[in-house]
DOTI-765274 format. One record per residue: y, x, z of N, C-alpha, C, O in turn; residue number from 1. Coordinates in nm, 4 decimals. Layout:
residues N
{nv:Y, nu:X, nw:Z, cav:Y, cau:X, caw:Z, cv:Y, cu:X, cw:Z, ov:Y, ou:X, ow:Z, seq:NUM}
...
***
This chain:
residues 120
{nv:-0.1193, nu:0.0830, nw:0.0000, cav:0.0000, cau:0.0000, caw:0.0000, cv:0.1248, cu:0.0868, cw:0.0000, ov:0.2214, ou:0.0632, ow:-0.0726, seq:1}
{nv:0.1154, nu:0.2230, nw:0.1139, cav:0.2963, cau:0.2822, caw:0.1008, cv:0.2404, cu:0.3312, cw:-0.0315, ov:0.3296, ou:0.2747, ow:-0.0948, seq:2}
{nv:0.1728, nu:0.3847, nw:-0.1204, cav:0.1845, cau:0.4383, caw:-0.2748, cv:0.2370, cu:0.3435, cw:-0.3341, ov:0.3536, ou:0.3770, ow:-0.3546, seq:3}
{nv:0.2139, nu:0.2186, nw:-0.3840, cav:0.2748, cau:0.1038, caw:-0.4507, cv:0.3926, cu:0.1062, cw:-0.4047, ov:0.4848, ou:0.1316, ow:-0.4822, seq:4}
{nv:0.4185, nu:0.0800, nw:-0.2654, cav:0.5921, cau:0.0715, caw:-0.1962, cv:0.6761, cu:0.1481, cw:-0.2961, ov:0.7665, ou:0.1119, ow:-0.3714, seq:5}
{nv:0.6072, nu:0.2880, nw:-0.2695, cav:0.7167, cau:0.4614, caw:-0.2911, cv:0.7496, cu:0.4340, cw:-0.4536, ov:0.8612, ou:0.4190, ow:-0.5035, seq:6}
{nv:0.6055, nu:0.4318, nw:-0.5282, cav:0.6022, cau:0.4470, caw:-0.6682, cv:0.7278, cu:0.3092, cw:-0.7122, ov:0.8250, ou:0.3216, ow:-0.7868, seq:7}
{nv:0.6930, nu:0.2117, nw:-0.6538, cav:0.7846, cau:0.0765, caw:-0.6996, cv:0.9403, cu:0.1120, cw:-0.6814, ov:1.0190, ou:0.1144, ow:-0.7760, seq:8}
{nv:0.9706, nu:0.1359, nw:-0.5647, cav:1.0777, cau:0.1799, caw:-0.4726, cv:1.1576, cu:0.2905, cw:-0.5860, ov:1.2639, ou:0.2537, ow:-0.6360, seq:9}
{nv:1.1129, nu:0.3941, nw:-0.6133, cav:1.1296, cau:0.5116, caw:-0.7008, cv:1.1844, cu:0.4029, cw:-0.8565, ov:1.3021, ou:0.3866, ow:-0.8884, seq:10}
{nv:1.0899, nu:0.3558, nw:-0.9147, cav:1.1829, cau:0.2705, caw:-0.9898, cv:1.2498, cu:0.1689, cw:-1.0214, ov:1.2781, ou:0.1109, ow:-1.1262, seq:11}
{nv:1.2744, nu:0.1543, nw:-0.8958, cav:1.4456, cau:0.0651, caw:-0.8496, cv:1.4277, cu:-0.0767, cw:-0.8073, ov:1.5148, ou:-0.1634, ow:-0.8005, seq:12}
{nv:1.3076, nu:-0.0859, nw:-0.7813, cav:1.2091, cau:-0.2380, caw:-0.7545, cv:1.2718, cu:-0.2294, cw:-0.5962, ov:1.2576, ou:-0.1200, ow:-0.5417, seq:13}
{nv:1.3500, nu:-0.3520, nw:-0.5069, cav:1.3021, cau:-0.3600, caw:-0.3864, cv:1.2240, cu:-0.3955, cw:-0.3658, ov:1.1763, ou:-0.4706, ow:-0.4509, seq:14}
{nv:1.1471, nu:-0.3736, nw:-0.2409, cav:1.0168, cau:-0.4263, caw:-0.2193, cv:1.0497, cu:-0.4171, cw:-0.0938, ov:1.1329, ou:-0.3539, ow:-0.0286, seq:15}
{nv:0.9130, nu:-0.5436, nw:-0.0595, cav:0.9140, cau:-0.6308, caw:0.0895, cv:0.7672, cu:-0.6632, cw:0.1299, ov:0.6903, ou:-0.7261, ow:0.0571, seq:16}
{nv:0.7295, nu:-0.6046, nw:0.2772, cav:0.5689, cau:-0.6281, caw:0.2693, cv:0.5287, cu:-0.6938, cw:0.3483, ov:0.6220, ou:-0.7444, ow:0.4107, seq:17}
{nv:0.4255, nu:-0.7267, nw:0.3868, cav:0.3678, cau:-0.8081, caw:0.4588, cv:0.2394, cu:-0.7941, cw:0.5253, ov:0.1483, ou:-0.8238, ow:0.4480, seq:18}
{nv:0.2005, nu:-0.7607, nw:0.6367, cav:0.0981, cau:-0.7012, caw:0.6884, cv:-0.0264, cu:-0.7897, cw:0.6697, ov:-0.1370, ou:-0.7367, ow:0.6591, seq:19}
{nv:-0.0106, nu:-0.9300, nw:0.6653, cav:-0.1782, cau:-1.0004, caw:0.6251, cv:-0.1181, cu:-1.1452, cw:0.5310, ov:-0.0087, ou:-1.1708, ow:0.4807, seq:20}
{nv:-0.2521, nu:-1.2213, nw:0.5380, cav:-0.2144, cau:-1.3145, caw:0.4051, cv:-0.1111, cu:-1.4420, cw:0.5339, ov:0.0106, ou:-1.4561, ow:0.5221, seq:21}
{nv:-0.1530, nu:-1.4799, nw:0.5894, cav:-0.0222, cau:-1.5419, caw:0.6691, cv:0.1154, cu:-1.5155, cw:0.6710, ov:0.1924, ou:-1.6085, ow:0.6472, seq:22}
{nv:0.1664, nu:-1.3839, nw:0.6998, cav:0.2999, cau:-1.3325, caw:0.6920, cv:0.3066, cu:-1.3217, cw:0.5577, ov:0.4246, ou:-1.2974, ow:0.5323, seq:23}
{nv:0.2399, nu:-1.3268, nw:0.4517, cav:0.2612, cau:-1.3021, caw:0.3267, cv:0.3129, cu:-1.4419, cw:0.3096, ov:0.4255, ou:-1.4498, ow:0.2605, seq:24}
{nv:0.2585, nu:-1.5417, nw:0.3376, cav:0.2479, cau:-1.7036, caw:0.3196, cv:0.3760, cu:-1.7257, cw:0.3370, ov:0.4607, ou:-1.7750, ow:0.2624, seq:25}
{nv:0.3819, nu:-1.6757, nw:0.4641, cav:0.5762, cau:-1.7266, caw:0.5461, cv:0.6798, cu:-1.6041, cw:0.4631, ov:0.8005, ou:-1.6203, ow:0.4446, seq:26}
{nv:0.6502, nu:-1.5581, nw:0.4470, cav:0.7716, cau:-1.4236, caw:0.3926, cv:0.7606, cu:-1.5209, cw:0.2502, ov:0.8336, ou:-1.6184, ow:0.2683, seq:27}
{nv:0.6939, nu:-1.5277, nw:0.1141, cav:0.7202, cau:-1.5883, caw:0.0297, cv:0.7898, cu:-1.7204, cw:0.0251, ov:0.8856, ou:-1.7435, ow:-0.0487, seq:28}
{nv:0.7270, nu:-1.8208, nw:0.1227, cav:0.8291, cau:-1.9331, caw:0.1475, cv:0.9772, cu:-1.9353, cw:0.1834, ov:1.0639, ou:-2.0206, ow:0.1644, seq:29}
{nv:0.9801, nu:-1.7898, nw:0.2535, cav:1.1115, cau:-1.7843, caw:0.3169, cv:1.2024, cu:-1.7208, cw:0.1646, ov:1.2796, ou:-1.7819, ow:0.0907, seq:30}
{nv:1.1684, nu:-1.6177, nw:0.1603, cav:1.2511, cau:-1.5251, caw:0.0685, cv:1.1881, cu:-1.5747, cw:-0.1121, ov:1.2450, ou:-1.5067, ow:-0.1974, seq:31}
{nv:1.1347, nu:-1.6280, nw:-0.1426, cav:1.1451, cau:-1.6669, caw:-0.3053, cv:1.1114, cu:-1.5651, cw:-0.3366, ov:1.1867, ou:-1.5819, ow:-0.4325, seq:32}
{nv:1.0551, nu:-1.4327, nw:-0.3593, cav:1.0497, cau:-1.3015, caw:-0.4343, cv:1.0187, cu:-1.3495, cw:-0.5900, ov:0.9662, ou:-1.4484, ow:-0.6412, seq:33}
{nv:1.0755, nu:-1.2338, nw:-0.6352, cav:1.0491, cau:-1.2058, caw:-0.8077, cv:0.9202, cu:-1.2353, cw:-0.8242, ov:0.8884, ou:-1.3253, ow:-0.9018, seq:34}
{nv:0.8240, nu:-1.1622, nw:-0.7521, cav:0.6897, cau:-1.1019, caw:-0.8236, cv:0.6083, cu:-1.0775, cw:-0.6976, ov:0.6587, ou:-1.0134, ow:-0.6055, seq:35}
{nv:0.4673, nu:-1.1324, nw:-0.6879, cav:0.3584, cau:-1.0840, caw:-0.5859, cv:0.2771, cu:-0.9747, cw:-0.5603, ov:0.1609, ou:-1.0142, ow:-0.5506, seq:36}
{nv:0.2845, nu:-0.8786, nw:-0.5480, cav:0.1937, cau:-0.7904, caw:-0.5670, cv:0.0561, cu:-0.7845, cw:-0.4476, ov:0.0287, ou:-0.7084, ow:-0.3548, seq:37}
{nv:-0.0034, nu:-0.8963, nw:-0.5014, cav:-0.1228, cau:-0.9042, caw:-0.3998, cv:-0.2775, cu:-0.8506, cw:-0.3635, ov:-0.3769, ou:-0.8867, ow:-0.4265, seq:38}
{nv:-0.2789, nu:-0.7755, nw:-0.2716, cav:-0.3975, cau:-0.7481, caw:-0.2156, cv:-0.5197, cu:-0.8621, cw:-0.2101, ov:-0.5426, ou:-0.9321, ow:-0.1114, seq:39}
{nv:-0.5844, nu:-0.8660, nw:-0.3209, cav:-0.7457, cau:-0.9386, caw:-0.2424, cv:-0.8150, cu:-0.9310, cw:-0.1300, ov:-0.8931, ou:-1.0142, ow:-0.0837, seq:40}
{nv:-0.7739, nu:-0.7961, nw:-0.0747, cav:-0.8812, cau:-0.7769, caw:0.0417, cv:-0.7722, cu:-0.7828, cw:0.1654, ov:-0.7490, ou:-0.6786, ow:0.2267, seq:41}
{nv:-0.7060, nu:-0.9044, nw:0.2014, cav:-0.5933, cau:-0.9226, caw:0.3392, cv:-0.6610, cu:-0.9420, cw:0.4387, ov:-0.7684, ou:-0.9990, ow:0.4196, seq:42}
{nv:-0.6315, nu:-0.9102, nw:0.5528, cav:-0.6403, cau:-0.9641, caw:0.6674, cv:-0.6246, cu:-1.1210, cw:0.6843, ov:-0.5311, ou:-1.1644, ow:0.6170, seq:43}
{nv:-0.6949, nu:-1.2192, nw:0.7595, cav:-0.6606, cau:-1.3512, caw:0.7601, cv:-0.7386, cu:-1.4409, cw:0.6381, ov:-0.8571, ou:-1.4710, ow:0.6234, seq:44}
{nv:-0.6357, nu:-1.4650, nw:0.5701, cav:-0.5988, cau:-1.5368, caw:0.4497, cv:-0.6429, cu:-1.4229, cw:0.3680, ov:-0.5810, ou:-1.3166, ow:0.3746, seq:45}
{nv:-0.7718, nu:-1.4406, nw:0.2714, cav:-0.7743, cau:-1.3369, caw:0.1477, cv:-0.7222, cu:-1.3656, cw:0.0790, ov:-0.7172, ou:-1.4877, ow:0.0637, seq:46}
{nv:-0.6476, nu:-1.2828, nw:-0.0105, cav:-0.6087, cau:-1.2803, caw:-0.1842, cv:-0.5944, cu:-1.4285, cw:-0.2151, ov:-0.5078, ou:-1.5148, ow:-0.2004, seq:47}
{nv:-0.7759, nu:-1.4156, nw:-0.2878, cav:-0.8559, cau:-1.5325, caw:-0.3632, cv:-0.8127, cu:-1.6703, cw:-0.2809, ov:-0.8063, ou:-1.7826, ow:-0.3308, seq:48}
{nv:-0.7986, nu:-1.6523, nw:-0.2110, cav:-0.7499, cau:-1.8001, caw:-0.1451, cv:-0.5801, cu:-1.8466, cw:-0.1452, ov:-0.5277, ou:-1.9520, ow:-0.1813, seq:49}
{nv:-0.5171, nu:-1.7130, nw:-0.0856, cav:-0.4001, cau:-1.7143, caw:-0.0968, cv:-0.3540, cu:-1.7322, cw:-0.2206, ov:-0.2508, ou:-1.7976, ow:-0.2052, seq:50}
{nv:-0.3708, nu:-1.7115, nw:-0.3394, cav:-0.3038, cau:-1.7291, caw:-0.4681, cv:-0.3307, cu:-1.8420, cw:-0.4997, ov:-0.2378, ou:-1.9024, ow:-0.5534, seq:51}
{nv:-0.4545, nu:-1.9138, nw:-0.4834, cav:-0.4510, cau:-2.0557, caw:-0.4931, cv:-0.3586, cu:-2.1408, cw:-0.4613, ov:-0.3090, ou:-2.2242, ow:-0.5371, seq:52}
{nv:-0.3152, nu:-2.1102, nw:-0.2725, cav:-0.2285, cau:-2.2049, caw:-0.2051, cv:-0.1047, cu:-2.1710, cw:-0.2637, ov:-0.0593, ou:-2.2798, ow:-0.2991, seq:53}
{nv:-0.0257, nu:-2.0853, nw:-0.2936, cav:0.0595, cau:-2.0393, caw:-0.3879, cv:0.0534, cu:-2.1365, cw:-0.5509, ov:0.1305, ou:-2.2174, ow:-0.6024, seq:54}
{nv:-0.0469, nu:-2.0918, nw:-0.5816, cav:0.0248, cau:-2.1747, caw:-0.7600, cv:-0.0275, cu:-2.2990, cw:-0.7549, ov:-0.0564, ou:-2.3551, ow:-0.8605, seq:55}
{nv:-0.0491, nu:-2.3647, nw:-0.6259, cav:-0.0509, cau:-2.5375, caw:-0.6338, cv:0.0956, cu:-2.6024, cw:-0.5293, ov:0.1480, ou:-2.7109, ow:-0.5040, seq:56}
{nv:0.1102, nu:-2.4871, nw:-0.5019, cav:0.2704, cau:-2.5188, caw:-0.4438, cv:0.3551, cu:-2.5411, cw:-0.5090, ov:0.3849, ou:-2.4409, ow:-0.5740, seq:57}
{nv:0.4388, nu:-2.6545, nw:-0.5378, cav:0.5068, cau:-2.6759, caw:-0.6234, cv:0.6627, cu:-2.5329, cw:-0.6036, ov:0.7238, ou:-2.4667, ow:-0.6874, seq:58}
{nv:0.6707, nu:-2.5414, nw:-0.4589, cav:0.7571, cau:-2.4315, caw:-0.4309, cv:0.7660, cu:-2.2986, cw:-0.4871, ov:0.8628, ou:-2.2313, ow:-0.5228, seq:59}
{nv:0.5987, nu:-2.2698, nw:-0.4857, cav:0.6075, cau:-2.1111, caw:-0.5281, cv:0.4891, cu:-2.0849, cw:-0.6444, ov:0.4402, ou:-1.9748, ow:-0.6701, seq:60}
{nv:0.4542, nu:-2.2140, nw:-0.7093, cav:0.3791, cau:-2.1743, caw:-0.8437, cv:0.4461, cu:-2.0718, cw:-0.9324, ov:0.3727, ou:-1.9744, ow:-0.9496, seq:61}
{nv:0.5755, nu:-2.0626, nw:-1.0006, cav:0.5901, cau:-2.0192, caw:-1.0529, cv:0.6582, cu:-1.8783, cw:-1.0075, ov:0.7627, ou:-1.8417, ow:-1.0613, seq:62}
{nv:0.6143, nu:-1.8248, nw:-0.9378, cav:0.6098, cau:-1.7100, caw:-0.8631, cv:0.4936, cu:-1.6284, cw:-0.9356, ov:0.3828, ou:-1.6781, ow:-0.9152, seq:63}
{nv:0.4938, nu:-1.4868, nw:-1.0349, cav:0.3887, cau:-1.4479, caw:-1.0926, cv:0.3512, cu:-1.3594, cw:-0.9683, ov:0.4283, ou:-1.3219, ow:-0.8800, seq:64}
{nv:0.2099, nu:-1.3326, nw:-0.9803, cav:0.1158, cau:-1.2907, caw:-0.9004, cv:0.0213, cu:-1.1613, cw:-0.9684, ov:-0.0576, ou:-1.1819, ow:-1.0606, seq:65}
{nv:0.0402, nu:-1.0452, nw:-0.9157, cav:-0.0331, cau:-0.9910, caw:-0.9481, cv:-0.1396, cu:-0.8789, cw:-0.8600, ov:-0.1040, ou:-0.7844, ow:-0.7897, seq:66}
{nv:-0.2784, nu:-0.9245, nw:-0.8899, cav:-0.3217, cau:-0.9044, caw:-0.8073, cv:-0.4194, cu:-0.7581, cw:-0.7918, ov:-0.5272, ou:-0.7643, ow:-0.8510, seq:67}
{nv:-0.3903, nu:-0.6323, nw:-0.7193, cav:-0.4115, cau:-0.5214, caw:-0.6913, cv:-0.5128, cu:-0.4836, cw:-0.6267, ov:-0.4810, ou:-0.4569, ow:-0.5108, seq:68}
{nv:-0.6224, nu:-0.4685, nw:-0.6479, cav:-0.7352, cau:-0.4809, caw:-0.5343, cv:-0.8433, cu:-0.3538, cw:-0.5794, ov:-0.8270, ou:-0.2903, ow:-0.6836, seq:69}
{nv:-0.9546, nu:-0.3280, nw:-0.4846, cav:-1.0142, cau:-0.2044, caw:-0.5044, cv:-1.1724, cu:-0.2492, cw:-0.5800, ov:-1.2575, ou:-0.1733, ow:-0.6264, seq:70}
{nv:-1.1728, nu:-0.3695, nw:-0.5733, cav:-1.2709, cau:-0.4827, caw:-0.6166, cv:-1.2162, cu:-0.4174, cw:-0.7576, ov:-1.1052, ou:-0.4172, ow:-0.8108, seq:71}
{nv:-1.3655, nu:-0.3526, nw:-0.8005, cav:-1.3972, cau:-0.3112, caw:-0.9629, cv:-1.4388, cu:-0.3602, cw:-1.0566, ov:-1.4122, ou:-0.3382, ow:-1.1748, seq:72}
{nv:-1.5468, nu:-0.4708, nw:-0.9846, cav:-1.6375, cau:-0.5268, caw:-1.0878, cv:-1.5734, cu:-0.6386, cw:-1.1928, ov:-1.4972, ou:-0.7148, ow:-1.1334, seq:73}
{nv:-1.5863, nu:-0.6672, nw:-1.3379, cav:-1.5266, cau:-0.7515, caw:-1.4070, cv:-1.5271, cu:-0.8997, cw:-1.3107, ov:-1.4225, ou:-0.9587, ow:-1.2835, seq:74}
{nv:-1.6383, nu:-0.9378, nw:-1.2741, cav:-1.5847, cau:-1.0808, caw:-1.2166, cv:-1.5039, cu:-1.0745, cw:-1.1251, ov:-1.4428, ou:-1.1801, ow:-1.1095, seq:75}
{nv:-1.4760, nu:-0.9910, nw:-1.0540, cav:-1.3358, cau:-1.0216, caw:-0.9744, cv:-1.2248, cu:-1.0060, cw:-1.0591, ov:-1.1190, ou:-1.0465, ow:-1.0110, seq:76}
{nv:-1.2215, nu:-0.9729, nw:-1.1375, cav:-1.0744, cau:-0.9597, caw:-1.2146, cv:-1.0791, cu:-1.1136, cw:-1.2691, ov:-0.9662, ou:-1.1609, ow:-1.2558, seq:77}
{nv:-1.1545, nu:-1.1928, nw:-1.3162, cav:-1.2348, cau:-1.3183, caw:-1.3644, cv:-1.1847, cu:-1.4510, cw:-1.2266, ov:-1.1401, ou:-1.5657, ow:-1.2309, seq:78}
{nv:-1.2182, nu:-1.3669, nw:-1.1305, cav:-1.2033, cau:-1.4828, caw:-1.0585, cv:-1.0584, cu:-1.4560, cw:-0.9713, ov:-1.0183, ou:-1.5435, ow:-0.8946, seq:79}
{nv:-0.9703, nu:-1.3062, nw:-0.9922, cav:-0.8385, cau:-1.3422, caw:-0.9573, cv:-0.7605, cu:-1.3923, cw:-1.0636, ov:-0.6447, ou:-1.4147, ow:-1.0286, seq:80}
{nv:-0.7910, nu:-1.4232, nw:-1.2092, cav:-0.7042, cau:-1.4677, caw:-1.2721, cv:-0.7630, cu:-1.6320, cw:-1.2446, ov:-0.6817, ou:-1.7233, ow:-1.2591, seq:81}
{nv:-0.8671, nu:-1.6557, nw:-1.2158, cav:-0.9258, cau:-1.8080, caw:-1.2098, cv:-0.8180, cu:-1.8567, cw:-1.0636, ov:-0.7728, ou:-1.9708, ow:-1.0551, seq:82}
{nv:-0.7922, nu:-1.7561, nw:-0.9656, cav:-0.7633, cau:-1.8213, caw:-0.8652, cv:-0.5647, cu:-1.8225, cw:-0.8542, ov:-0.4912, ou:-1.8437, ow:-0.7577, seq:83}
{nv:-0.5399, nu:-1.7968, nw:-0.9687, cav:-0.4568, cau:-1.8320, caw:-1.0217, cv:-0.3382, cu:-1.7106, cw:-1.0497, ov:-0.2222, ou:-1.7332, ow:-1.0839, seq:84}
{nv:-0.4051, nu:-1.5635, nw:-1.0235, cav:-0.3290, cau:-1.4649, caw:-1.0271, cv:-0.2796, cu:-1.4615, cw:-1.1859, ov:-0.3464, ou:-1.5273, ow:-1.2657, seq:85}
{nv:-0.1818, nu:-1.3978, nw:-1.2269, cav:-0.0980, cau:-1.3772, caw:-1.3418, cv:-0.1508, cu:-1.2669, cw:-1.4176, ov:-0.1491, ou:-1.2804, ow:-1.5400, seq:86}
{nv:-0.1983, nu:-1.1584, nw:-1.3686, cav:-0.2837, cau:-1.0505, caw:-1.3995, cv:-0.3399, cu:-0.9775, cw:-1.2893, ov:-0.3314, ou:-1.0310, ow:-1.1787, seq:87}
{nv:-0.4128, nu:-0.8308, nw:-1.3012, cav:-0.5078, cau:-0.8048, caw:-1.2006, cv:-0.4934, cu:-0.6462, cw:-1.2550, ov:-0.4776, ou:-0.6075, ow:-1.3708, seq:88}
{nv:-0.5033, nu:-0.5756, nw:-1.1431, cav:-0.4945, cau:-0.3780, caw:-1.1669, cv:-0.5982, cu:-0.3752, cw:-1.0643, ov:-0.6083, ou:-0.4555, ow:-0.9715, seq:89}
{nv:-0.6978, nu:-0.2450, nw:-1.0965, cav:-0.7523, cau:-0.2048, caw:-0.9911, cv:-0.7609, cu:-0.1002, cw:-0.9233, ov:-0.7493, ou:-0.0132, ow:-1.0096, seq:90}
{nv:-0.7710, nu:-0.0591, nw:-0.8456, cav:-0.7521, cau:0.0782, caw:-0.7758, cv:-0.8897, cu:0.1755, cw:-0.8365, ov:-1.0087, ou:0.1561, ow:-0.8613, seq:91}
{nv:-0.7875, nu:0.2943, nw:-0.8424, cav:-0.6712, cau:0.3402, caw:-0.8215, cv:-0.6018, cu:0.3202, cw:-0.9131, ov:-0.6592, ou:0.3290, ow:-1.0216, seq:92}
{nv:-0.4301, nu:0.2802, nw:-0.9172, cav:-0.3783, cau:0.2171, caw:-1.0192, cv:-0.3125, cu:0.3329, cw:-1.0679, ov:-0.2684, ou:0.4280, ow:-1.0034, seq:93}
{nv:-0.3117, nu:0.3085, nw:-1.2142, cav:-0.2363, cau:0.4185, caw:-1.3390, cv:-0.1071, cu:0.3377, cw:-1.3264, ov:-0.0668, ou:0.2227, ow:-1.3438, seq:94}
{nv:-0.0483, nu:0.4979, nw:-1.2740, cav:0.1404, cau:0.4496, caw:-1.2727, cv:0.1657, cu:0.3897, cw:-1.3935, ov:0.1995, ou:0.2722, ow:-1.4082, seq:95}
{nv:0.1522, nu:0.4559, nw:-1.4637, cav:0.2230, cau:0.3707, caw:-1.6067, cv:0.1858, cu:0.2309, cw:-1.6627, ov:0.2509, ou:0.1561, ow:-1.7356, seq:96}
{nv:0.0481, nu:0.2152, nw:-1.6014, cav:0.0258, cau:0.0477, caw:-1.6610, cv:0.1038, cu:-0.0620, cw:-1.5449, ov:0.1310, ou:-0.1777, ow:-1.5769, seq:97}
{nv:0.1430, nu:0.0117, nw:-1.3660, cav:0.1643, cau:-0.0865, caw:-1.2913, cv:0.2950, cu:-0.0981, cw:-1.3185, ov:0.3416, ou:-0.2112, ow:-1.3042, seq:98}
{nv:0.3816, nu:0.0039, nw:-1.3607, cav:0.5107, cau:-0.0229, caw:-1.3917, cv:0.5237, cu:-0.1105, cw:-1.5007, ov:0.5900, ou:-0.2132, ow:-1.4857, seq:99}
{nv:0.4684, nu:-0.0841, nw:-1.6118, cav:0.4653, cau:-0.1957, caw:-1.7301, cv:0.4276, cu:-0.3407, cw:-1.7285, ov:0.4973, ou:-0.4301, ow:-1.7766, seq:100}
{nv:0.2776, nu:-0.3620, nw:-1.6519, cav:0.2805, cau:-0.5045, caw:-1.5859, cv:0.4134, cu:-0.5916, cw:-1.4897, ov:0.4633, ou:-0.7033, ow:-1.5033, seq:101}
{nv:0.4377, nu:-0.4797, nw:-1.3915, cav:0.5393, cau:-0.5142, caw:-1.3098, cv:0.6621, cu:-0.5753, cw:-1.3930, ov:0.7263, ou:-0.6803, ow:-1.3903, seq:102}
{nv:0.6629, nu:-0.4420, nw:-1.4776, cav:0.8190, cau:-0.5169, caw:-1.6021, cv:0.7707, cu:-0.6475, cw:-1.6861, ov:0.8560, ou:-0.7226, ow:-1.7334, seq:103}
{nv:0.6396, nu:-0.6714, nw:-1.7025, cav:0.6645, cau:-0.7856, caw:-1.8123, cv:0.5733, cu:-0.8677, cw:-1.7446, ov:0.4960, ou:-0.9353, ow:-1.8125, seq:104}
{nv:0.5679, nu:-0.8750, nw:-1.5845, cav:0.5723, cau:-1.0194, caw:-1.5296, cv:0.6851, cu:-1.0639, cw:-1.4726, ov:0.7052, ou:-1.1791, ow:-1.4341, seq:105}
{nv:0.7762, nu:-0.9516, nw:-1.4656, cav:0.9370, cau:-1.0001, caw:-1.4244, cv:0.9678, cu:-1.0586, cw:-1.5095, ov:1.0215, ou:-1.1643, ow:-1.4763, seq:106}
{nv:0.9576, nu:-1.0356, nw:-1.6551, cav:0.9895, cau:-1.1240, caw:-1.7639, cv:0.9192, cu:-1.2844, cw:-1.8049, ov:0.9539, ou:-1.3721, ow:-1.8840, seq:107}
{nv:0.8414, nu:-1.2753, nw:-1.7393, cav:0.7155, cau:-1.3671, caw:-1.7787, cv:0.7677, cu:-1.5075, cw:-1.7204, ov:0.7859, ou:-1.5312, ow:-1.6010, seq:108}
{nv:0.7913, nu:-1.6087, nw:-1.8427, cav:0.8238, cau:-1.7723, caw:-1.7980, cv:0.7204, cu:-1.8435, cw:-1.8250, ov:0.6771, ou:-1.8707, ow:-1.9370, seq:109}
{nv:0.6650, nu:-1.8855, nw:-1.6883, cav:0.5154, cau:-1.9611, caw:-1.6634, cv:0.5738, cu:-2.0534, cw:-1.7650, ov:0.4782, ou:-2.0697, ow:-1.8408, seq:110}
{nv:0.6638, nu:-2.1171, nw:-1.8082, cav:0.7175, cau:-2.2552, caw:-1.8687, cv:0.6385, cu:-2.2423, cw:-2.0293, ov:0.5989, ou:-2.3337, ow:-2.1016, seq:111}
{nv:0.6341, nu:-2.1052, nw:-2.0496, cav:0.6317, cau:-2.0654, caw:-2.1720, cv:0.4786, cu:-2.0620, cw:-2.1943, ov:0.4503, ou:-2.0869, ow:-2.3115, seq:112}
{nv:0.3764, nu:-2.0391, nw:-2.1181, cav:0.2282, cau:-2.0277, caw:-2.1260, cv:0.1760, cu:-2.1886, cw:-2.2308, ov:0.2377, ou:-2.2952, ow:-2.2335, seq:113}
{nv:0.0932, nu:-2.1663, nw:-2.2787, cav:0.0373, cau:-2.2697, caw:-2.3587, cv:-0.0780, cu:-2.3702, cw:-2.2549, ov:-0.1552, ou:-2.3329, ow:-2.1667, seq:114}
{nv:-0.0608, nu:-2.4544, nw:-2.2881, cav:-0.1446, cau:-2.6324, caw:-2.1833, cv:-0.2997, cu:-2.5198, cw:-2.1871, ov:-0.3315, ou:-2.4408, ow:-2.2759, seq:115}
{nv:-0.3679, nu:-2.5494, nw:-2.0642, cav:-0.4917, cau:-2.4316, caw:-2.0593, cv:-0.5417, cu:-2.2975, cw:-2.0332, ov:-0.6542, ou:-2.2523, ow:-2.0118, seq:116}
{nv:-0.3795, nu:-2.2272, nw:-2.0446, cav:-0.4016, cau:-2.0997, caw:-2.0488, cv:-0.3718, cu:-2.0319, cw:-1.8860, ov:-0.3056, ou:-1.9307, ow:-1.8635, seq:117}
{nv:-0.4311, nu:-2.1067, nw:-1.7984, cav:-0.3662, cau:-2.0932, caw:-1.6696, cv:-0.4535, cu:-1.9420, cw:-1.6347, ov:-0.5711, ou:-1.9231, ow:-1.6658, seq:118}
{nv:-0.3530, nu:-1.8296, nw:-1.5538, cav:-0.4347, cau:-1.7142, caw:-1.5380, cv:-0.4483, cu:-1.6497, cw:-1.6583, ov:-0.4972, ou:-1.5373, ow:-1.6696, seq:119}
{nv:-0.4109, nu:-1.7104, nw:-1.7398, cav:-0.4306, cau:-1.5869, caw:-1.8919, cv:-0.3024, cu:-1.4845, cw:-1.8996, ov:-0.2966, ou:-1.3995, ow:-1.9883, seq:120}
***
């Protein structure tokens, strides 16, 4: 987690963390953030659950989610975009693809996704 912080931080991203999926829950409700950068494997509240309660919230669906986890195998990447993550990196993450995701889910208007393509 401080590698993501530093590396993000370094290119000009604030960032704001949250020690398990509860404080993650209340910190997003409170503060609206840009972009999720979520751990699957939380304390509490996992990931896979947490991104659910997130993109059926009318509050914070359109909040992109992306989800960072050490979970390698293809079906977890399968079932964080099923559980409603925006995309998925896995550890250990290549600086250059998390910065590039990071930039073009800041850009990314859920409005704009096609009827079906939820998680794509």
């Amino acid at each position: 987690r401080e590698l993501l912080v530093d590396l993000l931080t370094a290119s000009g991203y604030v960032v704001r963390e949250a020690e398990d999926g509860e404080g993650l829950l209340e910190r997003v409700k409170r503060e609206r953030p840009a972009l999720i950068l979520l751990d699957l494997q939380l304390p509490g509240i996992d990931g896979f659950t947490l991104a659910r309660r997130l993109k059926t919230d009318p509050e914070t669906r359109g909040i992109p989610i992306l989800a960072v986890s050490a979970y390698a195998m293809p079906d977890h990447r399968a079932r964080a975009l099923a559980a409603g993550c925006d995309d998925y990196l896995g550890k250990p993450v290549n600086i250059r693809k998390l910065t590039e995701t990071v930039a073009d889910l800041l850009r990314f208007d859920p409005s704009s996704r096609p009827p079906g393509a939820e998680g794509a």
